[in-house]
DOKEKOL-591686 format. One line per field, with one value per atom (N, C-alpha, C): residue number from 1; residue in three letters; atom name; x, y, z. Coordinates in steps of 0.02 Angstrom, whole numbers, plus 32768, in hexadecimal, padded with zeros to 4 digits. Layout:
<sites>
n NUM,...;
res ala,...;
atom CA,...;
c1 X,...;
c2 Y,...;
c3 Z,...;
</sites>
This chain:
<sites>
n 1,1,1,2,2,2,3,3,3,4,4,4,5,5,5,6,6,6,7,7,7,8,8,8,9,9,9,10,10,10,11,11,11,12,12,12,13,13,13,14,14,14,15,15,15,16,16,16,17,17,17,18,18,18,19,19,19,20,20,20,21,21,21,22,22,22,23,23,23,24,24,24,25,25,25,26,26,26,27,27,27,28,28,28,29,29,29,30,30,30,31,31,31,32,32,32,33,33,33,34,34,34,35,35,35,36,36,36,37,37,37,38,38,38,39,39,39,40,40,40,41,41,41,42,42,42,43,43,43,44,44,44,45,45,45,46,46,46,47,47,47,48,48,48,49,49,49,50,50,50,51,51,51,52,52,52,53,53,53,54,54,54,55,55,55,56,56,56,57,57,57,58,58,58,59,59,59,60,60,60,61,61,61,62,62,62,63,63,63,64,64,64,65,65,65,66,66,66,67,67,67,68,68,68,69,69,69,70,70,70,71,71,71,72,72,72,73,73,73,74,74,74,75,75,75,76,76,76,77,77,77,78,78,78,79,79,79,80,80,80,81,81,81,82,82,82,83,83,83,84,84,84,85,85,85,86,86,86,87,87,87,88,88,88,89,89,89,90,90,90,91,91,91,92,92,92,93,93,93,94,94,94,95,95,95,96,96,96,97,97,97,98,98,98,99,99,99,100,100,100,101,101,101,102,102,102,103,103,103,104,104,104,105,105,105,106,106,106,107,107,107,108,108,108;
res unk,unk,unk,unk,unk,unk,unk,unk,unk,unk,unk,unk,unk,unk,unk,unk,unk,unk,unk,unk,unk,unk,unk,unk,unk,unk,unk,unk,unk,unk,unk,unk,unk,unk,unk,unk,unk,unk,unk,unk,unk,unk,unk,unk,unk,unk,unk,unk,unk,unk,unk,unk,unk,unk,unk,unk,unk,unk,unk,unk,unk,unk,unk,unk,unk,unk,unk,unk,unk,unk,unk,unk,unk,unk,unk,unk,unk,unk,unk,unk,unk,unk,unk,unk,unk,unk,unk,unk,unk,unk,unk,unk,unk,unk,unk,unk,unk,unk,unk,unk,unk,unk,unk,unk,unk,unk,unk,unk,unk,unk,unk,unk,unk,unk,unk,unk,unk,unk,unk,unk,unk,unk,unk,unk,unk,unk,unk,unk,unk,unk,unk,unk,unk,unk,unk,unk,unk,unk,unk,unk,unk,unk,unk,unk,unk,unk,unk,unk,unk,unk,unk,unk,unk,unk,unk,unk,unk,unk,unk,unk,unk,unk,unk,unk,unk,unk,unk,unk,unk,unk,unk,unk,unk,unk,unk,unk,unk,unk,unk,unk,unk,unk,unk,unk,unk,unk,unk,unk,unk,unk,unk,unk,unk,unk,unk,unk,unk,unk,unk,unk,unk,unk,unk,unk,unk,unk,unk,unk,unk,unk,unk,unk,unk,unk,unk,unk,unk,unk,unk,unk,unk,unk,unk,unk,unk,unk,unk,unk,unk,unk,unk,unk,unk,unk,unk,unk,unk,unk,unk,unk,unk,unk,unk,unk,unk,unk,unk,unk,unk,unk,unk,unk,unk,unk,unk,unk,unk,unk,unk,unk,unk,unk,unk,unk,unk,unk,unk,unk,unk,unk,unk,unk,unk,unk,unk,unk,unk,unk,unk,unk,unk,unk,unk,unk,unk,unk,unk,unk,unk,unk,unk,unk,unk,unk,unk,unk,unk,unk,unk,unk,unk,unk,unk,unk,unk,unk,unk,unk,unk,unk,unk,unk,unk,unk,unk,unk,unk,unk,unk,unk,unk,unk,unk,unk;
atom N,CA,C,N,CA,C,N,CA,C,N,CA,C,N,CA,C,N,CA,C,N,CA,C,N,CA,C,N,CA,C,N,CA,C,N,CA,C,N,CA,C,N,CA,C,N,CA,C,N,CA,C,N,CA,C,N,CA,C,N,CA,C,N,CA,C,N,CA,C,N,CA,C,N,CA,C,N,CA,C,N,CA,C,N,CA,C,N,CA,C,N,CA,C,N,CA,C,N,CA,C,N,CA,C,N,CA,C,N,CA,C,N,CA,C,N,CA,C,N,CA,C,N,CA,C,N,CA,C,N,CA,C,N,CA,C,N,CA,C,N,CA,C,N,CA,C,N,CA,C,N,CA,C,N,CA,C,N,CA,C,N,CA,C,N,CA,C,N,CA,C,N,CA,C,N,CA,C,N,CA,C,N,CA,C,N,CA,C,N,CA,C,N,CA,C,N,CA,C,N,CA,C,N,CA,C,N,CA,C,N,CA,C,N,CA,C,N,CA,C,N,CA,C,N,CA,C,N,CA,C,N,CA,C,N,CA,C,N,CA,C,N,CA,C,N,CA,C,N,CA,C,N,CA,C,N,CA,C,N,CA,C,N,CA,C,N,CA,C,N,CA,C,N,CA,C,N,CA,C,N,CA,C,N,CA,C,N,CA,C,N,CA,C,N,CA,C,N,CA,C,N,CA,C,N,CA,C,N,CA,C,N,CA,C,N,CA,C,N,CA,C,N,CA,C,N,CA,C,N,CA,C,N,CA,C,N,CA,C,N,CA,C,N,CA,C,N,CA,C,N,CA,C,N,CA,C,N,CA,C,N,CA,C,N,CA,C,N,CA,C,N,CA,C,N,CA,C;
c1 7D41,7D25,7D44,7D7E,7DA6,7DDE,7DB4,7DDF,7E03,7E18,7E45,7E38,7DF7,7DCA,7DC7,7DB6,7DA8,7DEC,7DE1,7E09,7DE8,7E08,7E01,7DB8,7DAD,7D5B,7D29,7D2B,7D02,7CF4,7D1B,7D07,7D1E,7D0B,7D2F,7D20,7D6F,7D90,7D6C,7D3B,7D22,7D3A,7D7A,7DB4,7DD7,7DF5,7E2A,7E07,7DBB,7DB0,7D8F,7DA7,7DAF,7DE7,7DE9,7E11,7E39,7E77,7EA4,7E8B,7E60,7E3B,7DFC,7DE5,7D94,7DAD,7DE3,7E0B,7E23,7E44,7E54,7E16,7DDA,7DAB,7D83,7D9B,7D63,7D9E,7DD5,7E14,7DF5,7DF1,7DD0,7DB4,7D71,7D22,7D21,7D53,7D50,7D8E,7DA2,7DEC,7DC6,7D96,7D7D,7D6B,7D4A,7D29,7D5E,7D91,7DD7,7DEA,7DEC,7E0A,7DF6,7DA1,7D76,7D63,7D7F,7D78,7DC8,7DFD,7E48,7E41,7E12,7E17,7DEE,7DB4,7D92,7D9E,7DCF,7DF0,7E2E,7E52,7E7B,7E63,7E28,7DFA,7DE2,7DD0,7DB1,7DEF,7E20,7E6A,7E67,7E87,7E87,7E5D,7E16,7DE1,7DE6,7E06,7E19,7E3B,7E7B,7EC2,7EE7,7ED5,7EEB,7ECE,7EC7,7E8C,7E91,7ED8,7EF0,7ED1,7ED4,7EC4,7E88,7E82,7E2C,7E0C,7E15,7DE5,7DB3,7DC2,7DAA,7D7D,7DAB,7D84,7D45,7D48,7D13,7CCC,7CF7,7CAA,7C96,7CB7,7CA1,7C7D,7C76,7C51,7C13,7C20,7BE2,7BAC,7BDB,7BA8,7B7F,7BB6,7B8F,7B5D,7B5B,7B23,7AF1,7AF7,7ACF,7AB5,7AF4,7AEE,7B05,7B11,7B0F,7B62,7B89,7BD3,7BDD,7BF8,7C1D,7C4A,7C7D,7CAA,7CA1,7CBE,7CAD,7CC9,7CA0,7CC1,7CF7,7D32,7D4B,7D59,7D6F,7D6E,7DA8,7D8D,7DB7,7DB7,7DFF,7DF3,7DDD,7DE5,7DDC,7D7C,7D67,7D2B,7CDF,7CB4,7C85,7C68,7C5E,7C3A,7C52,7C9A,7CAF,7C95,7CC1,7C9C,7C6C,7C22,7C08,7BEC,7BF6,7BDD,7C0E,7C3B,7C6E,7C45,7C2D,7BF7,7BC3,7BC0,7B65,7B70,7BA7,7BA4,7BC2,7BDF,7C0C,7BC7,7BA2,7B53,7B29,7B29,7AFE,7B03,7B58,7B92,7BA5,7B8D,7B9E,7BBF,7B96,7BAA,7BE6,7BE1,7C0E,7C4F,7C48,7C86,7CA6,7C80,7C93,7CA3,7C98,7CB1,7CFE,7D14,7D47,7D6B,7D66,7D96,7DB6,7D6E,7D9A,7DB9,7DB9,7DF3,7E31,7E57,7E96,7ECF,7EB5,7EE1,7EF2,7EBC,7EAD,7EEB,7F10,7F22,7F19,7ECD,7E9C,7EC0;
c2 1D51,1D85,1DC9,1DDC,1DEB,1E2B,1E63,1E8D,1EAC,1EAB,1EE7,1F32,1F3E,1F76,1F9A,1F62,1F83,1F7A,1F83,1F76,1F53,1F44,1F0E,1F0E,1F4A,1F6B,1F40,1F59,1F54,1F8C,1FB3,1FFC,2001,201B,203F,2074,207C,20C9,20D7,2107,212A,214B,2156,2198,217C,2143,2118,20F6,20EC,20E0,210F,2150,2186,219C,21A3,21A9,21EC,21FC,2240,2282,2295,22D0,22C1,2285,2281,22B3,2283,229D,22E6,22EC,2333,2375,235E,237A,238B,233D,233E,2358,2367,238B,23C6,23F6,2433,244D,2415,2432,2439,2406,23F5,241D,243B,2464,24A9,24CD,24F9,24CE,2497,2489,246E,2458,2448,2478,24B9,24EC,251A,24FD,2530,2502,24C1,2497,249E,2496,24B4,2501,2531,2567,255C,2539,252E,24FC,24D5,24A8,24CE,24F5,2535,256D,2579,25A1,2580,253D,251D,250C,250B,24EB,2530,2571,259E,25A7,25B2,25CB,2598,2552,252D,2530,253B,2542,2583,25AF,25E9,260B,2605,2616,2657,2686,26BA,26F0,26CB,2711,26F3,26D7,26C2,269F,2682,2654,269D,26DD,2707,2730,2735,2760,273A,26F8,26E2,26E7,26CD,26D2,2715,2742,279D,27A5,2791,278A,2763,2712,26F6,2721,273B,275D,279E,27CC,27F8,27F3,27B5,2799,2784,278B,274A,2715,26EA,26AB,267C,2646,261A,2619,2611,261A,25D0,25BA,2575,2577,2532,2527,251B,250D,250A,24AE,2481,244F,2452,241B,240D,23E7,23DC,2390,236C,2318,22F3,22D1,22AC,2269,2235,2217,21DA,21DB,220D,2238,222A,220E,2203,2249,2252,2284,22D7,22E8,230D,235A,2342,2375,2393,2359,2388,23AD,23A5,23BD,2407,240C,243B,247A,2451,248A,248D,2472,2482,24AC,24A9,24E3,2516,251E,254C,2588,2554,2569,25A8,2580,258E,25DA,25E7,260B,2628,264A,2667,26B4,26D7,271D,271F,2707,26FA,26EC,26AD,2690,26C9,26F9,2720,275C,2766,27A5,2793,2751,2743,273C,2738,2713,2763,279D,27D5,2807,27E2,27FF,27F7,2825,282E,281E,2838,284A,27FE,27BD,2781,2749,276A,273E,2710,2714,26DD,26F1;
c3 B291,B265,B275,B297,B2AF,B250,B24B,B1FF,B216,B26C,B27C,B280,B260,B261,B2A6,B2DF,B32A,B34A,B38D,B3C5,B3D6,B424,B45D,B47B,B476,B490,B466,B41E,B3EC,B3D7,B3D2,B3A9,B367,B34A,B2F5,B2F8,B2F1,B2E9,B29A,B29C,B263,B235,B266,B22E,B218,B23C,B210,B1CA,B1B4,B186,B14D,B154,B125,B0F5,B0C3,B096,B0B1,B092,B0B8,B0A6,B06E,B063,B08F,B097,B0CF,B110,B112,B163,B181,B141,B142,B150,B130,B124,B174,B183,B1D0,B20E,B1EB,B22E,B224,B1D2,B1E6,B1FC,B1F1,B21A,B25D,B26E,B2DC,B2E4,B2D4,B2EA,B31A,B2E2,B327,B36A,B367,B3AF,B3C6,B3C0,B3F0,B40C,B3DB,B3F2,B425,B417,B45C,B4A9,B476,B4D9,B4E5,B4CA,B4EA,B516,B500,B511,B55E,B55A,B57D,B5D7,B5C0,B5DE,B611,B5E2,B614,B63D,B604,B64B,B68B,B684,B69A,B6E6,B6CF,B6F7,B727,B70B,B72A,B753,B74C,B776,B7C5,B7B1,B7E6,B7F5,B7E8,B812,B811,B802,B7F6,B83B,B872,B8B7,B8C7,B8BA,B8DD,B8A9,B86B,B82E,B812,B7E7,B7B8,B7E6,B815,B83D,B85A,B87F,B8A9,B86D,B832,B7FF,B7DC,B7D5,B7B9,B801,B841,B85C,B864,B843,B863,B83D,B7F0,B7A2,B7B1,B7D0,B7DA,B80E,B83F,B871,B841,B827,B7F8,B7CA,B7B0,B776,B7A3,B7E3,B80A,B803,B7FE,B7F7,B834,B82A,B871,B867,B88C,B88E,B89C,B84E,B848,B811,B813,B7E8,B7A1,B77C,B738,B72F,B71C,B71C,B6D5,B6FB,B6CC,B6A9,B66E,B63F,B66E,B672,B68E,B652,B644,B602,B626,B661,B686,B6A7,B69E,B6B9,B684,B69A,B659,B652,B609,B60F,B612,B642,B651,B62E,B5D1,B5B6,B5A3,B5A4,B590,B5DC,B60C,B657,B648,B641,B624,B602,B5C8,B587,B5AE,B5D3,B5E9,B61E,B643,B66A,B64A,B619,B5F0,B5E0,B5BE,B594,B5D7,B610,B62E,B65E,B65B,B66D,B634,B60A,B5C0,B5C8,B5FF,B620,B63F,B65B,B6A8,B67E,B654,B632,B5EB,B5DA,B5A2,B5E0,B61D,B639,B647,B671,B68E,B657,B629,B5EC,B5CC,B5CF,B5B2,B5DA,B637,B65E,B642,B62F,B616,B664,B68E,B6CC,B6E3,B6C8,B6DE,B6B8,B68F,B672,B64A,B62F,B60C,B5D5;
</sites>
């Protein structure tokens, strides 16, 4: 019973059975949120490996807001879950993450 519809898993790809205006339609709508987890994902990189410059400035921000001084997780693809742990700390870090981002000096 096998239409070629799924993979090996058993999934169906939902998009592959949309017509090319359906498709087109649903690239528009999700193009902002790609574009704000790409943004999010480089912040996310920097604040970790960057140690000498954004690593010191973000915990000087967390200390200033007084908040607890931690990392920002980041999206793993191999990682369950990754992103939304990502938005939820993004969410929860809304200050902190709109101060470091409009350091100019930071490179963001």
């Amino acid at each position: 019973d096998d239409d070629g519809r799924d993979n090996d898993d058993g999934w169906v790809d939902e998009v592959e059975e949309l017509d090319p205006d359906e498709r087109l339609m649903l690239e528009k709508s999700i193009l902002p949120v790609k574009l704000a987890l790409v943004k999010l994902r480089r912040l996310a990189y920097k604040v970790i490996h960057l140690t000498t410059i954004v690593l010191p400035a973000w915990h000087k921000i967390l200390e200033d807001l007084q908040a607890p001084i931690t990392l920002m997780p980041h999206d793993v693809s191999t990682r369950w879950n990754s992103t939304f742990d990502m938005l939820d700390y993004v969410i929860e870090h809304q200050e902190a993450v709109d101060i470091v981002t409009q350091r100019r000096d930071l490179g963001l």
